[in-house]
mmCIF file of the C-alpha atoms, coordinates in Angstrom:
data_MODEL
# 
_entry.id   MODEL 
# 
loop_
_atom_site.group_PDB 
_atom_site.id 
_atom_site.type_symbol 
_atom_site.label_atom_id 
_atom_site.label_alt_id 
_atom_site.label_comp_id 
_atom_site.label_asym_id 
_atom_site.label_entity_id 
_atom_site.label_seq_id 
_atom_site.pdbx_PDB_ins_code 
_atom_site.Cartn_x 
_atom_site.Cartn_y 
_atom_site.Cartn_z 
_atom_site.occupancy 
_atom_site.B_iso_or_equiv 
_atom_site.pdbx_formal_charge 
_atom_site.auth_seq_id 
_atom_site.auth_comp_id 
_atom_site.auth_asym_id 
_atom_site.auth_atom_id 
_atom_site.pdbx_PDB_model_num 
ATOM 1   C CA . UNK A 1 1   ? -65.065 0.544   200.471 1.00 0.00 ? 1   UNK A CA 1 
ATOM 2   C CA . UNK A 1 2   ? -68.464 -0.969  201.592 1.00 0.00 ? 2   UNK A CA 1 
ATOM 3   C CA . UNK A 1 3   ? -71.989 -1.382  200.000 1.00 0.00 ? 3   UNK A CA 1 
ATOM 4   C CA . UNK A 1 4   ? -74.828 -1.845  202.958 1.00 0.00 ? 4   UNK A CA 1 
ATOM 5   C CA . UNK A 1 5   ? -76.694 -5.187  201.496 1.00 0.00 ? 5   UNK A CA 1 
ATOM 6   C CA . UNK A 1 6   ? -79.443 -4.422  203.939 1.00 0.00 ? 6   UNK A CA 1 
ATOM 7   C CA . UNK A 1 7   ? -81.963 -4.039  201.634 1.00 0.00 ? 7   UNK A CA 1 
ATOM 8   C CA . UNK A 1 8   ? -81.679 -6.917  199.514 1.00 0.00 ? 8   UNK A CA 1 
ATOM 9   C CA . UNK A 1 9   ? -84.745 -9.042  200.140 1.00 0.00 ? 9   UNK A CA 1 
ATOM 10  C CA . UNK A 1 10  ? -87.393 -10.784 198.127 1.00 0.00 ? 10  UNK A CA 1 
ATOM 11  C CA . UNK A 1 11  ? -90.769 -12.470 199.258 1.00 0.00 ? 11  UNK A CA 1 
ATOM 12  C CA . UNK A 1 12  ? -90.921 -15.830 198.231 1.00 0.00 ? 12  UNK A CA 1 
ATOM 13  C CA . UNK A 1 13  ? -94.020 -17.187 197.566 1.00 0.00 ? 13  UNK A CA 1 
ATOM 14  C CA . UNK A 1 14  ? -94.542 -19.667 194.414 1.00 0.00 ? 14  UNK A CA 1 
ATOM 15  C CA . UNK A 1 15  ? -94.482 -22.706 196.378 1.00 0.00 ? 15  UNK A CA 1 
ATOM 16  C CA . UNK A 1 16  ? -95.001 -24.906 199.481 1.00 0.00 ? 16  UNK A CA 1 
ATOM 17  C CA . UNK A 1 17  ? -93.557 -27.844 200.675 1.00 0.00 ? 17  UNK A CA 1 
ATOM 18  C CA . UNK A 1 18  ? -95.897 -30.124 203.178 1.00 0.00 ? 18  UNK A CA 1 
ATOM 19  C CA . UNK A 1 19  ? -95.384 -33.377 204.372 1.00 0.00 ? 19  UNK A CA 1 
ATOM 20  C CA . UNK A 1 20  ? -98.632 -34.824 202.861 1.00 0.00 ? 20  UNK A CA 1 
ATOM 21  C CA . UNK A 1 21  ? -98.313 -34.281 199.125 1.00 0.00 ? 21  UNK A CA 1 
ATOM 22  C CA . UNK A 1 22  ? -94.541 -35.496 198.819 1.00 0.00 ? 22  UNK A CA 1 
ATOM 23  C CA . UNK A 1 23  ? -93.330 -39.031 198.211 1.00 0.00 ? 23  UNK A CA 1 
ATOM 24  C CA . UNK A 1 24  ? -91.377 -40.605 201.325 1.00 0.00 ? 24  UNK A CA 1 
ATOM 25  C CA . UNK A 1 25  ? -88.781 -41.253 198.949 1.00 0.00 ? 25  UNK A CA 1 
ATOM 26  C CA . UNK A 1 26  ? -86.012 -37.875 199.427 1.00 0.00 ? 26  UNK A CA 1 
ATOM 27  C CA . UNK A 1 27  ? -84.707 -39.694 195.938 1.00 0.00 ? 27  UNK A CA 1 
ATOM 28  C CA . UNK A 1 28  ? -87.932 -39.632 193.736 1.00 0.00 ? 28  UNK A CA 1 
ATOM 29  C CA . UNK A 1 29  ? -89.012 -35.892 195.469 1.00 0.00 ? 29  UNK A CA 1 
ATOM 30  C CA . UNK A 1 30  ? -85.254 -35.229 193.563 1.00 0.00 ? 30  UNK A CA 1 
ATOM 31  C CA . UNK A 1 31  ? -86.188 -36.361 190.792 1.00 0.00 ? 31  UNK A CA 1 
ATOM 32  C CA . UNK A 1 32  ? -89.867 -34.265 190.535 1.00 0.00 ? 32  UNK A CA 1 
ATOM 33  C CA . UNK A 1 33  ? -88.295 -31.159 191.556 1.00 0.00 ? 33  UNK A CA 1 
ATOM 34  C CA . UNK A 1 34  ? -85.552 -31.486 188.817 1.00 0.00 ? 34  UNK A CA 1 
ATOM 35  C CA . UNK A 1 35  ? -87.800 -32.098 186.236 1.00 0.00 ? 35  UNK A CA 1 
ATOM 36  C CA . UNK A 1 36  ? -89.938 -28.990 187.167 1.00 0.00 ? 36  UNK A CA 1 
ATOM 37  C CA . UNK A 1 37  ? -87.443 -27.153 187.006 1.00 0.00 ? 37  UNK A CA 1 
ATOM 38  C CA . UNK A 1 38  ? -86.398 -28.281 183.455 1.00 0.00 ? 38  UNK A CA 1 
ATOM 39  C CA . UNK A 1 39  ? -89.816 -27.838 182.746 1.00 0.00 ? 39  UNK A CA 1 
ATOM 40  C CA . UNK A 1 40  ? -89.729 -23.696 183.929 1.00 0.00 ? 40  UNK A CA 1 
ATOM 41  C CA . UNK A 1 41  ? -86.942 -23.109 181.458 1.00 0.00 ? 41  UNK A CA 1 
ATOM 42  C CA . UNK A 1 42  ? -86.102 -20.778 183.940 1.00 0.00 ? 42  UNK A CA 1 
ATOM 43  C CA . UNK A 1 43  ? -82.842 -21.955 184.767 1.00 0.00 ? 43  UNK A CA 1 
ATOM 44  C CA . UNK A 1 44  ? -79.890 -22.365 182.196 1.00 0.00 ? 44  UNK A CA 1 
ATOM 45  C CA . UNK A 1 45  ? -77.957 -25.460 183.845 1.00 0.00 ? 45  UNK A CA 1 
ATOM 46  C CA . UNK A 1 46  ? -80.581 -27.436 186.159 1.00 0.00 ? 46  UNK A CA 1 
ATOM 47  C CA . UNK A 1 47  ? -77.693 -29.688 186.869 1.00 0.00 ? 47  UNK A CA 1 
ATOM 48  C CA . UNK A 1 48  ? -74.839 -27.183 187.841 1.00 0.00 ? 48  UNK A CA 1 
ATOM 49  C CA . UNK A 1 49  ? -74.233 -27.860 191.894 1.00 0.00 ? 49  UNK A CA 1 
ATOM 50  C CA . UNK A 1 50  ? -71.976 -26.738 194.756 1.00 0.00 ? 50  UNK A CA 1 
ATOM 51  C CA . UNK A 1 51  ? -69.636 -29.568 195.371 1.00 0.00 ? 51  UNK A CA 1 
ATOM 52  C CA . UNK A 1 52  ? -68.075 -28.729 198.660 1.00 0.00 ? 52  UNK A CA 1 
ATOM 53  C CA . UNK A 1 53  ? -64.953 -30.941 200.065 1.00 0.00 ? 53  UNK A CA 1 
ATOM 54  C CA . UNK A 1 54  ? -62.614 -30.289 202.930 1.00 0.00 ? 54  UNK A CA 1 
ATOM 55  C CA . UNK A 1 55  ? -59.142 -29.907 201.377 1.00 0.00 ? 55  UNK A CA 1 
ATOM 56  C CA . UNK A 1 56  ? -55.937 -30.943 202.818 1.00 0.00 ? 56  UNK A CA 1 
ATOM 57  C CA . UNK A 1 57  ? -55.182 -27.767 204.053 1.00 0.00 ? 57  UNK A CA 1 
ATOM 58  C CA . UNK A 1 58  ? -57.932 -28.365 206.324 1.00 0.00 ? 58  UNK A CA 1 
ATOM 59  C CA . UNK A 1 59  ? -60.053 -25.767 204.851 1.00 0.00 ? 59  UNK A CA 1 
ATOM 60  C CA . UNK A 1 60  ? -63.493 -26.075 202.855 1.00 0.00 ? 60  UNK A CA 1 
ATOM 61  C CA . UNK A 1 61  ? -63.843 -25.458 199.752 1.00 0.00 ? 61  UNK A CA 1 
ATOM 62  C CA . UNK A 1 62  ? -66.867 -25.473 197.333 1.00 0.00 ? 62  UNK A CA 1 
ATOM 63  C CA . UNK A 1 63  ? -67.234 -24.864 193.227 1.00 0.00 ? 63  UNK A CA 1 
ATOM 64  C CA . UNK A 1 64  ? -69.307 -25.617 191.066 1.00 0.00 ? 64  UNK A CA 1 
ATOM 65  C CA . UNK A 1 65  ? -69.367 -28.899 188.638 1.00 0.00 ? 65  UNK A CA 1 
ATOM 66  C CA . UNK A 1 66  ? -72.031 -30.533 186.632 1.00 0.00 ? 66  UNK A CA 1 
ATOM 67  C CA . UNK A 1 67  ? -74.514 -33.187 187.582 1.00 0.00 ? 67  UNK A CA 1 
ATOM 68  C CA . UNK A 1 68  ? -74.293 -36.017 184.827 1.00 0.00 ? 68  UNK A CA 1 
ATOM 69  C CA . UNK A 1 69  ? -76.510 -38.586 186.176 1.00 0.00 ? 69  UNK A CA 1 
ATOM 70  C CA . UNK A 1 70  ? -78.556 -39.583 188.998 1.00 0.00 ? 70  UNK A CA 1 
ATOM 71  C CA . UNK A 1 71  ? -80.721 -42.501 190.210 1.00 0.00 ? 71  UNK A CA 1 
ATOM 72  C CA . UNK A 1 72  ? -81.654 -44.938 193.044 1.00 0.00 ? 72  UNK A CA 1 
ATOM 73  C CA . UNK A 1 73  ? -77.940 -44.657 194.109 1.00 0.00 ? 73  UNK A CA 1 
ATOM 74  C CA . UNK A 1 74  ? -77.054 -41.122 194.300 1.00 0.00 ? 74  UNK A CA 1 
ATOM 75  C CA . UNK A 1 75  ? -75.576 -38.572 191.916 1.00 0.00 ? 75  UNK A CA 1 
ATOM 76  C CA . UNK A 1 76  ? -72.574 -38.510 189.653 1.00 0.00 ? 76  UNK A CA 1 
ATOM 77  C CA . UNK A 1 77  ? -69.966 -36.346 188.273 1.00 0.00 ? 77  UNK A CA 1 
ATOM 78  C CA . UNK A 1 78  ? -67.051 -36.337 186.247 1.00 0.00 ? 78  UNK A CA 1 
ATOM 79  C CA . UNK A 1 79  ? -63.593 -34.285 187.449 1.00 0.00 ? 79  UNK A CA 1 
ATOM 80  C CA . UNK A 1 80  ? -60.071 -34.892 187.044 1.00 0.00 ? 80  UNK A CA 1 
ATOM 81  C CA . UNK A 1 81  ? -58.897 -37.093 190.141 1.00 0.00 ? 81  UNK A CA 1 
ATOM 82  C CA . UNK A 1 82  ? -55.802 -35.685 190.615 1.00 0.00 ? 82  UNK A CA 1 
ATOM 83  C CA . UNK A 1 83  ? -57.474 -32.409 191.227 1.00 0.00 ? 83  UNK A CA 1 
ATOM 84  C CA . UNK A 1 84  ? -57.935 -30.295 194.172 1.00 0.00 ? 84  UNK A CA 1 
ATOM 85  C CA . UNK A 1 85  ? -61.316 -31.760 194.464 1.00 0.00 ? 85  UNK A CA 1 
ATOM 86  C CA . UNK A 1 86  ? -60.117 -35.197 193.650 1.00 0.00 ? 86  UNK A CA 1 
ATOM 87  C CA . UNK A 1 87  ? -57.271 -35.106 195.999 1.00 0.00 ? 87  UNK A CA 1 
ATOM 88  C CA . UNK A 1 88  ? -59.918 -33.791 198.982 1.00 0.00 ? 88  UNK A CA 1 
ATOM 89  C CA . UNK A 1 89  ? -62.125 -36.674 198.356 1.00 0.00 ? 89  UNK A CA 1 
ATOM 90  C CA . UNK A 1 90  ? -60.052 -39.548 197.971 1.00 0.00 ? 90  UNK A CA 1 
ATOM 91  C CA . UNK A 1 91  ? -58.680 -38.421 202.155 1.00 0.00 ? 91  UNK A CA 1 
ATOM 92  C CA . UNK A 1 92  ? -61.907 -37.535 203.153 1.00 0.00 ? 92  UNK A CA 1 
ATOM 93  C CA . UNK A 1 93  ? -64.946 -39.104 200.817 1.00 0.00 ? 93  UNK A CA 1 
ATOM 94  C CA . UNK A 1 94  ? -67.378 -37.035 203.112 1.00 0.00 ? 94  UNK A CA 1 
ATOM 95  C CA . UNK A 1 95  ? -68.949 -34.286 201.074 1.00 0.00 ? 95  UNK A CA 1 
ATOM 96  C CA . UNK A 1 96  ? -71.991 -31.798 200.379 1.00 0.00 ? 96  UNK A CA 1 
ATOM 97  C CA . UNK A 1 97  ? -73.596 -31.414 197.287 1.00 0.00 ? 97  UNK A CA 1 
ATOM 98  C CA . UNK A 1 98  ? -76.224 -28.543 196.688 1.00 0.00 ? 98  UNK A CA 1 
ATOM 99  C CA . UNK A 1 99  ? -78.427 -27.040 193.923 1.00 0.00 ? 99  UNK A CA 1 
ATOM 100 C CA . UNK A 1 100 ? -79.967 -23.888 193.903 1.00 0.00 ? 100 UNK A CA 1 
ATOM 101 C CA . UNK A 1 101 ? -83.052 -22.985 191.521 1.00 0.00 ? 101 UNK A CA 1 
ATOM 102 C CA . UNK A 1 102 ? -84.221 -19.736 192.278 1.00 0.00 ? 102 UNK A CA 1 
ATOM 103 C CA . UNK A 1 103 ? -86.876 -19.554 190.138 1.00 0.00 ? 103 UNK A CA 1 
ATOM 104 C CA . UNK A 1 104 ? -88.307 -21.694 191.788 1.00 0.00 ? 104 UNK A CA 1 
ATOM 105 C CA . UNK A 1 105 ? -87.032 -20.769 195.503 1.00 0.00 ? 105 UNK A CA 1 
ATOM 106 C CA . UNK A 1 106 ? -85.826 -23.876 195.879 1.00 0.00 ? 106 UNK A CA 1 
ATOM 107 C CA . UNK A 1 107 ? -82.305 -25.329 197.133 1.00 0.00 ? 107 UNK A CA 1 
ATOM 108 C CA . UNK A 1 108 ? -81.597 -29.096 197.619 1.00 0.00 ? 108 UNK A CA 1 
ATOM 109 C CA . UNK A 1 109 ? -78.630 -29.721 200.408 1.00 0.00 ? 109 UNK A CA 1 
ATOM 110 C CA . UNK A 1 110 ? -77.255 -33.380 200.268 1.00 0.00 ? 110 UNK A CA 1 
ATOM 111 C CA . UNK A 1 111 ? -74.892 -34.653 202.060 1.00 0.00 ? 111 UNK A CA 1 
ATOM 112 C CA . UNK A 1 112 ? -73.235 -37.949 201.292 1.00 0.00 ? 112 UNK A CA 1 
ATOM 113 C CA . UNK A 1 113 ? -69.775 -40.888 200.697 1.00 0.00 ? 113 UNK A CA 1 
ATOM 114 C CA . UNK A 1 114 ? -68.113 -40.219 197.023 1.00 0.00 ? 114 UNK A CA 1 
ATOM 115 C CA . UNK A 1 115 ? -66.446 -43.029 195.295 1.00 0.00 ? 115 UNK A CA 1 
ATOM 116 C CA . UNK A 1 116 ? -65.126 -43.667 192.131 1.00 0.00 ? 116 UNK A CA 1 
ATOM 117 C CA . UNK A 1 117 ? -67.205 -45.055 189.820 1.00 0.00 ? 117 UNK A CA 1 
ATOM 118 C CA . UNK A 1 118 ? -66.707 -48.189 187.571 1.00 0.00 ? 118 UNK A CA 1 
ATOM 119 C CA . UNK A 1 119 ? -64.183 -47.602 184.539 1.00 0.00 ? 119 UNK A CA 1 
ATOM 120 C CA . UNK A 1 120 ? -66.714 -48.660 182.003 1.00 0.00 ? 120 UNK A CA 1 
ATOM 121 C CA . UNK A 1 121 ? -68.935 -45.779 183.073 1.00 0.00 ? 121 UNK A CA 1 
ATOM 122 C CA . UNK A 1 122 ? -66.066 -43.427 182.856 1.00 0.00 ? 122 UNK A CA 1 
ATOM 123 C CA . UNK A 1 123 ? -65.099 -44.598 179.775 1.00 0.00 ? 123 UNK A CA 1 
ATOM 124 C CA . UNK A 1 124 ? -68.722 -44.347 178.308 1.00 0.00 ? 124 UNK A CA 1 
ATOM 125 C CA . UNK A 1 125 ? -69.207 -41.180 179.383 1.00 0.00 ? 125 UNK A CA 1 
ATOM 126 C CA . UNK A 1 126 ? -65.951 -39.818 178.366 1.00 0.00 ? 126 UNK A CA 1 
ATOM 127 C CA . UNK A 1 127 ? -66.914 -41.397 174.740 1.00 0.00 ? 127 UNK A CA 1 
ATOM 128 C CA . UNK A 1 128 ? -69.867 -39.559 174.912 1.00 0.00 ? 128 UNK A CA 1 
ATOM 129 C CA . UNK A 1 129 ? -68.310 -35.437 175.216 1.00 0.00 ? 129 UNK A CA 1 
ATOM 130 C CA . UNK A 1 130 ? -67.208 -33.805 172.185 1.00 0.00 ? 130 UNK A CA 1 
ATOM 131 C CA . UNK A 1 131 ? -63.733 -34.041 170.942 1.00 0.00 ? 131 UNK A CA 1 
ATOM 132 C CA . UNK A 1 132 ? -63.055 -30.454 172.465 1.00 0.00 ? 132 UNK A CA 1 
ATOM 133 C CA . UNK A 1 133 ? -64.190 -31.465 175.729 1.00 0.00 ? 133 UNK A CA 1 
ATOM 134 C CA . UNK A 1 134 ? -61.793 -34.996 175.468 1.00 0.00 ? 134 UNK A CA 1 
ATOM 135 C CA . UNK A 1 135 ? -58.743 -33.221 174.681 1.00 0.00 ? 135 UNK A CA 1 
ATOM 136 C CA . UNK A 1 136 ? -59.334 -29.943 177.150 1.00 0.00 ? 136 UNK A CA 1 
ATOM 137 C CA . UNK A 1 137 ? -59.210 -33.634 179.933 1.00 0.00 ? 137 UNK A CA 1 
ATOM 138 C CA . UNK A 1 138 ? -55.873 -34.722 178.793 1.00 0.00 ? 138 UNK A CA 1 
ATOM 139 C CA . UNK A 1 139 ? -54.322 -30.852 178.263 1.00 0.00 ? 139 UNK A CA 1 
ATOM 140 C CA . UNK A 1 140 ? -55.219 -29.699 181.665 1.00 0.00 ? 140 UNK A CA 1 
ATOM 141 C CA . UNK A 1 141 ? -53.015 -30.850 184.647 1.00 0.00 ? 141 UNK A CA 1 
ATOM 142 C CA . UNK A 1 142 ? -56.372 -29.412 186.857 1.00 0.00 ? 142 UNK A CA 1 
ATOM 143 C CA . UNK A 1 143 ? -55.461 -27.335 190.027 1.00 0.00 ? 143 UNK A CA 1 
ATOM 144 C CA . UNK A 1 144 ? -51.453 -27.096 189.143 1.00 0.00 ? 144 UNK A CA 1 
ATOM 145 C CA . UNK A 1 145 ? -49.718 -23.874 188.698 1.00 0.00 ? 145 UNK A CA 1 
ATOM 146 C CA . UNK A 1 146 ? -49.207 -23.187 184.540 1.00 0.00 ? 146 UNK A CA 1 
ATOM 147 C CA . UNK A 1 147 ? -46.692 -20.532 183.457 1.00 0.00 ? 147 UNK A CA 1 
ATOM 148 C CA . UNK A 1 148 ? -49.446 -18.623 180.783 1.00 0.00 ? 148 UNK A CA 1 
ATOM 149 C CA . UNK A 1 149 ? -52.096 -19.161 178.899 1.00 0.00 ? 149 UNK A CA 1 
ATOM 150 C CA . UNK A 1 150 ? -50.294 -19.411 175.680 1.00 0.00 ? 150 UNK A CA 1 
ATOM 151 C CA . UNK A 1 151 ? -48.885 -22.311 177.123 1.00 0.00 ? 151 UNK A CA 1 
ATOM 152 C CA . UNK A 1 152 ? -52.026 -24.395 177.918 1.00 0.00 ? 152 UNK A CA 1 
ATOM 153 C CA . UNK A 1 153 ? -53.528 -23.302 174.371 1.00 0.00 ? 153 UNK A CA 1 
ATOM 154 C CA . UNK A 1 154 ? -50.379 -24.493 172.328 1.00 0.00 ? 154 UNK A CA 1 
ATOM 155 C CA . UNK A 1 155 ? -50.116 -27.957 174.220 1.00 0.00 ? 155 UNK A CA 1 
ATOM 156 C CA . UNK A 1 156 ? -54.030 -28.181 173.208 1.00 0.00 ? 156 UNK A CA 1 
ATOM 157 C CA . UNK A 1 157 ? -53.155 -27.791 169.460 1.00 0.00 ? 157 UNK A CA 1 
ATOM 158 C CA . UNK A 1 158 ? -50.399 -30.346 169.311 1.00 0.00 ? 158 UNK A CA 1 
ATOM 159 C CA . UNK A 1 159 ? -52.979 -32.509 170.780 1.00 0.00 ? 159 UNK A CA 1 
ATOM 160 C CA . UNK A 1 160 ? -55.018 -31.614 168.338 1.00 0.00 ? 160 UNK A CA 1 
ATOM 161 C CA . UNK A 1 161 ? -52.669 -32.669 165.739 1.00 0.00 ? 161 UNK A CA 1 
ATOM 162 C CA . UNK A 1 162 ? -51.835 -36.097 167.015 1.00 0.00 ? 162 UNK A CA 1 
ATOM 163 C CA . UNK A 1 163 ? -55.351 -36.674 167.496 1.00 0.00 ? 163 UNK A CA 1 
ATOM 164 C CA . UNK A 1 164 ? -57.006 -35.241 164.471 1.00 0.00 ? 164 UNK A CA 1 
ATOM 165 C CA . UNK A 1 165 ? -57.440 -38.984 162.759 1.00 0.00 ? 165 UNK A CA 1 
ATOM 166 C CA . UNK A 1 166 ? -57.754 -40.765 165.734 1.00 0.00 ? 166 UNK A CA 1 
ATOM 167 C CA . UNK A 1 167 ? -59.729 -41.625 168.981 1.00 0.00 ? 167 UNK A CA 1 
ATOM 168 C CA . UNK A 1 168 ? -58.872 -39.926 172.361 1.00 0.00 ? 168 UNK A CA 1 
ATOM 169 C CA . UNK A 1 169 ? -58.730 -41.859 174.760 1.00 0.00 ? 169 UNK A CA 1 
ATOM 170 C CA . UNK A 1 170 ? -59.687 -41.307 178.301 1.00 0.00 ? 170 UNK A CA 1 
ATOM 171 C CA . UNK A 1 171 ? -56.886 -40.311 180.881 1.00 0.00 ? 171 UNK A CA 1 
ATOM 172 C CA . UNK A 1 172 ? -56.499 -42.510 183.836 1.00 0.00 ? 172 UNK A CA 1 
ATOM 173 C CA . UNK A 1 173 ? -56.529 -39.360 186.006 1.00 0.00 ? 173 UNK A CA 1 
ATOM 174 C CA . UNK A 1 174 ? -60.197 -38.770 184.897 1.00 0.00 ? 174 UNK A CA 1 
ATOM 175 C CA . UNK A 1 175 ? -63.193 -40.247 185.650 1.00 0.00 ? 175 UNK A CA 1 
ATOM 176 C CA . UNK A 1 176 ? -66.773 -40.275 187.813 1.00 0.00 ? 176 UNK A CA 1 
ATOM 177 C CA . UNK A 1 177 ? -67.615 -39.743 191.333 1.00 0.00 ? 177 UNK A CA 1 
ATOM 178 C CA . UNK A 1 178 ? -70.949 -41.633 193.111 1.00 0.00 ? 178 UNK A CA 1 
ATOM 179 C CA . UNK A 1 179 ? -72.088 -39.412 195.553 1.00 0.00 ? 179 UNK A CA 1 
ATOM 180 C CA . UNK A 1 180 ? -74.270 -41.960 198.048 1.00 0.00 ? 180 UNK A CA 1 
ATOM 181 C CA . UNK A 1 181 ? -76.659 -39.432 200.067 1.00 0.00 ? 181 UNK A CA 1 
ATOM 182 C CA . UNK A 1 182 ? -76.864 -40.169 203.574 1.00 0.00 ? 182 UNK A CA 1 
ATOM 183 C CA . UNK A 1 183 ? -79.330 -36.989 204.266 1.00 0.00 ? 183 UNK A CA 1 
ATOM 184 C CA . UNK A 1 184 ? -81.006 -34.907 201.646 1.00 0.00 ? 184 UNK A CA 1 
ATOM 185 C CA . UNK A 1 185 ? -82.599 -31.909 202.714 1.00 0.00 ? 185 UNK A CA 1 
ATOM 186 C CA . UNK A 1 186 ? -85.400 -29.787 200.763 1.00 0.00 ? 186 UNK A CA 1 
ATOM 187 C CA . UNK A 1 187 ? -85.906 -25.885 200.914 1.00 0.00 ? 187 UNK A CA 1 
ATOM 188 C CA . UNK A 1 188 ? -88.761 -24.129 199.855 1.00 0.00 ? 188 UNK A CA 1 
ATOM 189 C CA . UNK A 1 189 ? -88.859 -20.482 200.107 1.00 0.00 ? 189 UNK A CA 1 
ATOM 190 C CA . UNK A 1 190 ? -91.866 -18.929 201.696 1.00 0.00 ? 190 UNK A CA 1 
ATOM 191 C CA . UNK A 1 191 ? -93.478 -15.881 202.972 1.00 0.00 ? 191 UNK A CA 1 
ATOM 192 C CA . UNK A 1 192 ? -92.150 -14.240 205.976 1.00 0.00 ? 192 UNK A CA 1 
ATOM 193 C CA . UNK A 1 193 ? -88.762 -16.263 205.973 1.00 0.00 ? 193 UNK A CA 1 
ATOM 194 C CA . UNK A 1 194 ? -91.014 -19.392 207.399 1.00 0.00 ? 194 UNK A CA 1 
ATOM 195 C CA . UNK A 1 195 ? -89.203 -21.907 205.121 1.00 0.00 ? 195 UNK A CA 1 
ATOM 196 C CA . UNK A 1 196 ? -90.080 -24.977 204.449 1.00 0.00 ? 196 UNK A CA 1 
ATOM 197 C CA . UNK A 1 197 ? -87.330 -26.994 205.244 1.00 0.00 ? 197 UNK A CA 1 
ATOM 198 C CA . UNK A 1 198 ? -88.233 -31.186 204.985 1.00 0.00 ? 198 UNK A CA 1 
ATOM 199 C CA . UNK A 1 199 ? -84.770 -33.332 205.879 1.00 0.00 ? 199 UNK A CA 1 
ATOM 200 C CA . UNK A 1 200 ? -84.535 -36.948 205.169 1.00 0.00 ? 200 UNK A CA 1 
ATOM 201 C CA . UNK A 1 201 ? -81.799 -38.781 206.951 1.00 0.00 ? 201 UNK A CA 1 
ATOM 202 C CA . UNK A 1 202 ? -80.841 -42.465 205.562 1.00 0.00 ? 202 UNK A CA 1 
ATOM 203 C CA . UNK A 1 203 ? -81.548 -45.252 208.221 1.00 0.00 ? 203 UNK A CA 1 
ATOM 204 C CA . UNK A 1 204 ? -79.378 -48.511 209.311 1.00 0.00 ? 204 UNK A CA 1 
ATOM 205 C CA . UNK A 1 205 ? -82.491 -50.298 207.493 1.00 0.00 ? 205 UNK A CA 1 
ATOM 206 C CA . UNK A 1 206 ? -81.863 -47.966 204.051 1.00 0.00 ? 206 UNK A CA 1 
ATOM 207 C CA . UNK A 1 207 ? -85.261 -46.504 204.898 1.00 0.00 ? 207 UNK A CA 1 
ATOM 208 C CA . UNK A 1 208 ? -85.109 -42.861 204.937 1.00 0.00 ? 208 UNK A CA 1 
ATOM 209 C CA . UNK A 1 209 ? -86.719 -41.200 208.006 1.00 0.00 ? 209 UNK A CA 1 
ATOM 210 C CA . UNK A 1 210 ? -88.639 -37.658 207.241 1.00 0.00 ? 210 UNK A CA 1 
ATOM 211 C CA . UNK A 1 211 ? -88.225 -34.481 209.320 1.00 0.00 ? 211 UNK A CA 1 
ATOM 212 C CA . UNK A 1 212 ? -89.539 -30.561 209.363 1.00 0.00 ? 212 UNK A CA 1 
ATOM 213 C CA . UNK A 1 213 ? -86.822 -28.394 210.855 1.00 0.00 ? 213 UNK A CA 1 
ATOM 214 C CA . UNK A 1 214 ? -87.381 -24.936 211.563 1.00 0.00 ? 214 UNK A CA 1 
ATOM 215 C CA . UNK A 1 215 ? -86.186 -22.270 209.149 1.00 0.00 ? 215 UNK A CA 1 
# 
């Protein structure tokens, strides 16, 4: 069976991207463009991105995970580290992050070094999620092969019994990634499939240097 896709096409035409009304910064353009998006209420999870790795089967592989936090450093998430993901990163760190907003016709591309982040933020963060969330961390062995469902759910409610008076606390298996960009690159949709495509690639001097590439 096959479905021609041919005709699947949109004009995009909300927005422009030019050199001259942007901050040099990719880091601070990240931050306007999230928060206009926020603003649309157009979008139900601003922060969900593509977190791409290359495995250890020598493949890539992307899914999609949560943005939790990001500043003059780069961009964090939380996964289990013994993970697919986790196990991808900690033999190659070299990754690619991307978000997608198309309400706004706009993707962000980055490109960048994960590392673990300190245990106190971890910890603070992993404070921070409801009880649900704490215990689904410590039931789920992520990525392994589980005989059933039933299984998973009845290991969550003995959990839930020996923790229903008490703290959870976090598992050492779980924790934050620091994604450090080395290039960020921003997409605007426009007419004609003429892009806007503005890349900013991280200098020896931490100065980021600003290019147009064609779309």
């Amino acid at each position: 069976m096959q479905k021609d896709l041919g005709n699947y096409r949109k004009s995009y035409e909300k927005s422009a991207l030019m050199e001259d009304c942007i901050s040099d910064n990719p880091m601070q353009l990240f931050k306007t463009w999230f928060h206009e998006v926020e603003a649309s209420e157009g979008v139900d999870e601003p922060n969900a991105m593509t977190v791409s790795t290359i495995g250890l089967d020598g493949f890539p592989k992307s899914r999609v995970v949560l943005l939790k936090r990001f500043n003059h450093e780069g961009f964090i998430f939380y996964t289990n580290y013994t993970s697919e993901k986790g196990k991808a990163i900690a033999a190659n760190p070299n990754i690619c992050i991307s978000f997608f907003w198309p309400n706004m016709e706009r993707q962000v591309i980055i490109k960048g070094r994960a590392e673990k982040v300190a245990e106190n933020l971890s910890d603070g963060y992993f404070e921070s999620r409801p009880k649900g969330s704490q215990l689904g961390a410590l039931v789920s062995n992520q990525s392994s092969v589980i005989s059933s469902r039933d299984q998973l759910e009845e290991e969550l409610r003995k959990l839930e019994e020996e923790y229903k008076n008490k703290e959870v606390p976090r598992p050492d298996h779980w924790g934050g990634y620091l994604v450090k960009p080395i290039s960020i690159e921003f997409w605007q949709g426009r007419p004609n499939r003429l892009h806007d495509r503005i890349l900013f690639t991280l200098q020896e001097d931490w100065d980021w240097k600003m290019e147009r590439l064609a779309p």
